[in-house]
C-alpha positions in Angstrom: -116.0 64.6 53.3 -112.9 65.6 54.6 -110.5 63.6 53.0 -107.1 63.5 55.1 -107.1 64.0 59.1 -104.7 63.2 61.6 -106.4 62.2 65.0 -104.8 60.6 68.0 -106.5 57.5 69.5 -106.6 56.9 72.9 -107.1 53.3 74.5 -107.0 51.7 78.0 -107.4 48.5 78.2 -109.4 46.2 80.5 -106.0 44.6 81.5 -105.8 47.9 83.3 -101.6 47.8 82.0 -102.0 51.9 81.2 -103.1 53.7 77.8 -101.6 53.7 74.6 -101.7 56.3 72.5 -101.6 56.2 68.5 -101.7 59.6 66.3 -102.3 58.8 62.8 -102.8 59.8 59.5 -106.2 58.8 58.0 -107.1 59.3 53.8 -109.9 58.6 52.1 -109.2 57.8 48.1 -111.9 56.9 46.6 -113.7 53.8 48.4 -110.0 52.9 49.8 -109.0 54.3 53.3 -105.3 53.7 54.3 -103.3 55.3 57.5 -99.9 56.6 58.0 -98.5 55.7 62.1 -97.2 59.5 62.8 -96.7 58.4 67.0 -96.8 55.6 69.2 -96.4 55.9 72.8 -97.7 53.7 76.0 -97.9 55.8 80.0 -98.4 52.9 82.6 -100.9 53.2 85.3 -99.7 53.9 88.7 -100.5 51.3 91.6 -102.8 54.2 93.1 -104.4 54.6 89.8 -105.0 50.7 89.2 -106.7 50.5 92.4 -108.9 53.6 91.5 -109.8 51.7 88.5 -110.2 48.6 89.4 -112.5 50.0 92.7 -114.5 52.0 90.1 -117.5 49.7 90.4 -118.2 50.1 94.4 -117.9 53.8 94.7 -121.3 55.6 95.2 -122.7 57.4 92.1 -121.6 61.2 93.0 -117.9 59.2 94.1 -118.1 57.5 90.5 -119.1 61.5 88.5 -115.9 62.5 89.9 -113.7 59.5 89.0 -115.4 59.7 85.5 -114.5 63.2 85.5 -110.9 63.3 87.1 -110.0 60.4 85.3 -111.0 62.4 81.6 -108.7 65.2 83.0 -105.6 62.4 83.8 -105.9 61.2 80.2 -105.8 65.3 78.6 -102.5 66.0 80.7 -101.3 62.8 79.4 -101.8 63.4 76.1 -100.4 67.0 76.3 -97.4 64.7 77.5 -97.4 62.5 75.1 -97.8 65.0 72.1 -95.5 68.0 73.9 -95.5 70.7 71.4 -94.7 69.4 68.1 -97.8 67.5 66.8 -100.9 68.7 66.8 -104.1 66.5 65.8 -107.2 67.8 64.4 -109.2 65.5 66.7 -108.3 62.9 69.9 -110.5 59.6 69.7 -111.0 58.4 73.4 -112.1 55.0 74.3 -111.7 55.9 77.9 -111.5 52.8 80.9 -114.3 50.2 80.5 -116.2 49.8 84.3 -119.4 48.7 83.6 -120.6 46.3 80.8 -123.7 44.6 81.1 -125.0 43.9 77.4 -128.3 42.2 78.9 -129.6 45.1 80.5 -128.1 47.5 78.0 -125.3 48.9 80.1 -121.9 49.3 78.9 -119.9 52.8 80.5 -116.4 54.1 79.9 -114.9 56.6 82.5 -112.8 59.1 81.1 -115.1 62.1 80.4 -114.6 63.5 76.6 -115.1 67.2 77.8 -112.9 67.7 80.4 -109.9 65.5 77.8 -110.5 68.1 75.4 -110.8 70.9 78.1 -107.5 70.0 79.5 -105.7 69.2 76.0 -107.3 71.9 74.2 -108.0 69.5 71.0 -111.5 68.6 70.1 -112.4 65.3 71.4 -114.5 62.3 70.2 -115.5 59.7 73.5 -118.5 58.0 74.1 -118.2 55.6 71.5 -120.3 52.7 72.4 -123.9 54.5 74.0 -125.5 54.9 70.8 -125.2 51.2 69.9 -126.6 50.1 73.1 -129.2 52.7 73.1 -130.2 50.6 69.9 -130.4 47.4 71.4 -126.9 46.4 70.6 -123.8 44.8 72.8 -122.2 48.2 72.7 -119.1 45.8 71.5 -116.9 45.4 69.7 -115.9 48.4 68.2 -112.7 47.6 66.4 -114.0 45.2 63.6 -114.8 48.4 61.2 -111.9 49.1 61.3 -110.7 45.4 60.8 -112.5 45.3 58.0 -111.8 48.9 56.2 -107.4 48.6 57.5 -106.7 45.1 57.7 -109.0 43.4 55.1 -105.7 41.4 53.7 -106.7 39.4 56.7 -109.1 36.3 57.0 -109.1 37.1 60.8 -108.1 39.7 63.2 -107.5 38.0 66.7 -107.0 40.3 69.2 -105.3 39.0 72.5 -105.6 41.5 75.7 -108.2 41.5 79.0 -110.5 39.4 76.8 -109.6 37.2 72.7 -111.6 38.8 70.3 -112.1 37.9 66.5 -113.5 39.8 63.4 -113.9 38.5 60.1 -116.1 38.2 56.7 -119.0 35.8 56.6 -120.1 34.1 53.7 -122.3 37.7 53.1 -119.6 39.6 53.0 -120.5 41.2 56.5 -118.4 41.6 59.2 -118.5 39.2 62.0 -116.6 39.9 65.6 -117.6 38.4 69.1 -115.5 38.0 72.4 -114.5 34.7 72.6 -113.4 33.9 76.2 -110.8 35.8 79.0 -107.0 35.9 78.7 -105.0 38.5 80.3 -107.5 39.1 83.0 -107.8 36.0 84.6 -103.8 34.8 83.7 -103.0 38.5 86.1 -105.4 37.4 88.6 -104.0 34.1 88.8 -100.3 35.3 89.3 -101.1 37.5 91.5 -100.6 34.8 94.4 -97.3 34.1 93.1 -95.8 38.0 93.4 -96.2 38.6 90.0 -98.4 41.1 87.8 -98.4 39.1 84.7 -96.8 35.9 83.4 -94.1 37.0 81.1 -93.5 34.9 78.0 -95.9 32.2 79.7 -92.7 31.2 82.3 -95.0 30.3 84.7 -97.9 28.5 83.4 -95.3 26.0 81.5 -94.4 24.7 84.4 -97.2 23.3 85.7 -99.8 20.7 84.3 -103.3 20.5 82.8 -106.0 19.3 85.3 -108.2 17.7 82.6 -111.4 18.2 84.9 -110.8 21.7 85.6 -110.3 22.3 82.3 -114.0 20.4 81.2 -115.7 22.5 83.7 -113.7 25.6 81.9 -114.9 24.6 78.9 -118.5 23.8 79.7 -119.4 27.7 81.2 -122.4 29.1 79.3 -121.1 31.8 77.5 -119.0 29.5 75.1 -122.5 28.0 73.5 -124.1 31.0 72.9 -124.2 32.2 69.2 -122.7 35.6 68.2 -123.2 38.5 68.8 -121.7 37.8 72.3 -119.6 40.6 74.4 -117.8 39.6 77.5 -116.9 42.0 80.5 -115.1 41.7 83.7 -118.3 40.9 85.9 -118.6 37.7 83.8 -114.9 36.4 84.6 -115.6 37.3 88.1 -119.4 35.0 88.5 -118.2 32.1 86.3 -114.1 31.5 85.2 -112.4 32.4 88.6 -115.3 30.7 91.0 -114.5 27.6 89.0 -110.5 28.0 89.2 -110.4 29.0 92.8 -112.4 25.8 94.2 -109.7 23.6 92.6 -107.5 22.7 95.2 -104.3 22.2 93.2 -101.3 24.2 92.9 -101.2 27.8 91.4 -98.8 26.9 88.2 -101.2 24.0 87.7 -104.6 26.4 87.5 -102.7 28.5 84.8 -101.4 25.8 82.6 -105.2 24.7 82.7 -105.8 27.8 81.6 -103.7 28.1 79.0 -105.4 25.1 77.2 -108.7 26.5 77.9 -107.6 29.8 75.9 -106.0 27.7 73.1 -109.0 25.1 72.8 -111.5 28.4 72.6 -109.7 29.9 70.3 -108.9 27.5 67.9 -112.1 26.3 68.0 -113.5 29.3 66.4 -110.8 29.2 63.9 -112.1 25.9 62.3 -115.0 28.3 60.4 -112.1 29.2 57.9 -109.4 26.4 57.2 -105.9 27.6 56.2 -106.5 31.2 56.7 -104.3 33.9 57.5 -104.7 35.5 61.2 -103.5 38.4 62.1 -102.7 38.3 65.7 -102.4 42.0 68.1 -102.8 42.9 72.1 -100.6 42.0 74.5 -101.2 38.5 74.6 -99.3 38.4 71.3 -95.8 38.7 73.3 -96.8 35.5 75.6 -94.7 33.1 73.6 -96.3 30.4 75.4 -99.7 31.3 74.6 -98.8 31.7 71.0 -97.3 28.0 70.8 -100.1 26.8 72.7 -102.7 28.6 69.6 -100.4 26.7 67.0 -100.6 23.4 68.4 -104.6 23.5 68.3 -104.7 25.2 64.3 -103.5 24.6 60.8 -104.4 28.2 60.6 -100.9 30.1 59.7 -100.5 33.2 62.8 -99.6 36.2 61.6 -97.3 38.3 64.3 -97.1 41.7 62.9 -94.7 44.3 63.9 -94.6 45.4 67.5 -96.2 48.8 66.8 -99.2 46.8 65.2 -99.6 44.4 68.2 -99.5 46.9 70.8 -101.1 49.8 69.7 -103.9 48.0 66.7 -107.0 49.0 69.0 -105.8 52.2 69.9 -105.2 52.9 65.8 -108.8 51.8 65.1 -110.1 54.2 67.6 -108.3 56.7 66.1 -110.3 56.1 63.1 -113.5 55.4 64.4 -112.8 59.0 65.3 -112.4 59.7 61.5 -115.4 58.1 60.6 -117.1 60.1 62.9 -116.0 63.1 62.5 -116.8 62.4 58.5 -120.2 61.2 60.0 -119.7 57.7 58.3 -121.0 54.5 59.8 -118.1 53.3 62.6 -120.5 50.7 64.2 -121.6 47.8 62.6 -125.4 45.8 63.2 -123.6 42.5 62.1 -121.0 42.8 64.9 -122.9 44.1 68.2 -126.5 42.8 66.8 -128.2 46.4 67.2 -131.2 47.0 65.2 -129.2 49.1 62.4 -125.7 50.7 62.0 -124.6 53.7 63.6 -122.2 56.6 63.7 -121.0 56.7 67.2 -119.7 59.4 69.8 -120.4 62.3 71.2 -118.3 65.4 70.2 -116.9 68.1 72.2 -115.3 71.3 69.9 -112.6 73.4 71.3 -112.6 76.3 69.4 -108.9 77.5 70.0 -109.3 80.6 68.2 -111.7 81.9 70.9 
C-alpha cells in the first residue's frame, strides 16, 4: 500500500452552485488514516452552464455523449486553474455532476467524463465512482459515509446539508449507516426563484412568512419518509412528489418556504432521536442558513457541531478525495451497509496519464 498520497477531489453539487475543489494529503499509519487540507478553492457555474446542466436530462443520447464529454474537459481546465503550476497531485478524484439517479431501475450517471479531465489536466484521474455499486444491486449512494466513518469517527453523526440532508453514523453493529433523508437546497432555490432570488440567504426570506400546518402534513406524509434505509434520493423525486404538493397550495411564496423549513427541521430531527445527546457534525451549504440551523435546534437536544468553514464547504469534496485514495490503494471505498448492495466494493474507473511519455 502506498502509504502517503496527495489527490485533489473534485465535487459538484446537485445544488448546481459550481465545483469545489479540495487537494489533500492522505496517510495511512497503521489502521489510522488522517488528512492534511493542502487547497481549497470553489469556481461558480456560469448561467449558460447551469442551464446546460440543469437541461442535461432532455437532450438526445449522442447530444448527452457530448455534454458528458465537454463537460469532463470544463472540469480539467478548471482544475489546471485552480492548481496553476505549484501543486501537483498524484491523482484528481472526480465525482462529476449528478443527472440521472434512479436507484429502482439501477440507474445512477455523473457527467464529467474521467478521461478527457485527466486528458486535459494531464494528472491521472479516478471518476466513475458510483457504477460498480449499482451494477451490484446497490443505491449507487451515498458515497461519503466511508469516509465519515474512517475521518470523522469523533462524531456520533455526520449531517450533511446541500441539494438533499444526508446522515451517516454507527449502528449498534458497529456498521456504518447513511441514507438521504429529504430535499433542502433544491427545493428552497426553486421556491425563490419567483421572488428574484437564487437562494435564501441566512433563511431572510422564509422567516417571514408562516407555517401552513396542512401543507406541511401532506409534506410530511410523501412516501419516501416511511421507507427504511437504505434510501437515496435524486432530483426526479423532488420534481414527482415535494414541488407538485407545494405548488397547488395557493398561499403566498414566503409562506410555502417557512413550511418548508419545518418540514426539513421535523425530518431531520426526527432521525436524530436514534441517538440522544449526540454530537453532530453539521457540513454543506445548508450549514450557513442561520435560519435553518435554529430551526434543527428547536426540534433536538442533540448538541450541532458547526465546524470550520473549510470543513462545511468543501467535507464532500475531501471525502472524494479519498475515496480516490482508497482506490488507488484498492481498499474498500463503498460500503453494503450504506447503499444496500450485495457486498462492498472498490469503486471507479482509472484513467493513467503517463507524463513521462
Amino acid at each position: 500500500m502506498i502509504k502517503e498520497q496527495t489527490i485533489l477531489g473534485v465535487m459538484s453539487g446537485t445544488s448546481l452552485d459550481g465545483l469545489d475543489f479540495a487537494f489533500c494529503k492522505f496517510k495511512k499509519d497503521k489502521a489510522k488514516y488522517s488528512y492534511k487540507i493542502i487547497k481549497t478553492g470553489f469556481i461558480p457555474y456560469s448561467s449558460e452552464i447551469k442551464k446546460q446542466l440543469k437541461n442535461a436530462q432532455n437532450l438526445s443520447s449522442y447530444d448527452f455523449i457530448k455534454l458528458h464529454k465537454w463537460y469532463g474537459k470544463f472540469i480539467g481546465k478548471n482544475i489546471n486553474n485552480f492548481l496553476k503550476e505549484d501543486l501537483k497531485p498524484n491523482f484528481i478524484a472526480s465525482h462529476g455532476h449528478t443527472v440521472f439517479h434512479n436507484p429502482k431501475e439501477n440507474i445512477t450517471f455523473q457527467i464529467g467524463d474521467g478521461a478527457f479531465i485527466a486528458s486535459e489536466a494531464k494528472i491521472s484521474t479516478i471518476s466513475d465512482f458510483r457504477n460498480l455499486d449499482t451494477a451490484l444491486k446497490g443505491q449507487g449512494a451515498p458515497l461519503v459515509p466511508i469516509g465519515d466513518k474512517l475521518l470523522f469517527s469523533e462524531y456520533d453523526f455526520c449531517l450533511n446539508l446541500g441539494g438533499f440532508a444526508n446522515i451517516s453514523f454507527n449502528n449498534e453493529n458497529n456498521e456504518r449507516i447513511a441514507f438521504d433523508i429529504c430535499p433542502v437546497n433544491i427545493v428552497l432555490n426553486e421556491l425563490v426563484k419567483p421572488l428574484g432570488k437564487e437562494y435564501d440567504k441566512n433563511g431572510n426570506i422564509g422567516k417571514t412568512g408562516n407555517i401552513n400546518f396542512e401543507l406541511l402534513k401532506e409534506l410530511n406524509n410523501i412516501p419516501f419518509y416511511f421507507k427504511k434505509a437504505p434510501k437515496s434520493l435524486g432530483r426526479e423525486y423532488s420534481e414527482k412528489y415535494h414541488l407538485p404538493i407545494i405548488k397547488k397550495y395557493n398561499i403566498s411564496q414566503e409562506d410555502k418556504i417557512r413550511t418548508f423549513y419545518k418540514h426539513i427541521a421535523i425530518q431531520i430531527t426526527e432521525v436524530l432521536k436514534i441517538k440522544e445527546n449526540s454530537k453532530i457534525l453539521i457540513t454543506g451549504g445548508g450549514t450557513h442558513n442561520t435560519f435553518l440551523i435554529s430551526e434543527i435546534q428547536k426540534e433536538t437536544k442533540n448538541k450541532l457541531i458547526i465546524p470550520s468553514n473549510e470543513i462545511i464547504d468543501f467535507k464532500e469534496a475531501i471525502i472524494f478525495a479519498f475515496l480516490g485514495f482508497l482506490r488507488i490503494n484498492e481498499k474498500e471505498n463503498t460500503l453494503k451497509s450504506v447503499t444496500g448492495a450485495i457486498e462492498n466494493s472498490i469503486g471507479g474507473s482509472v484513467f493513467i496519464i503517463n507524463n513521462k511519455a
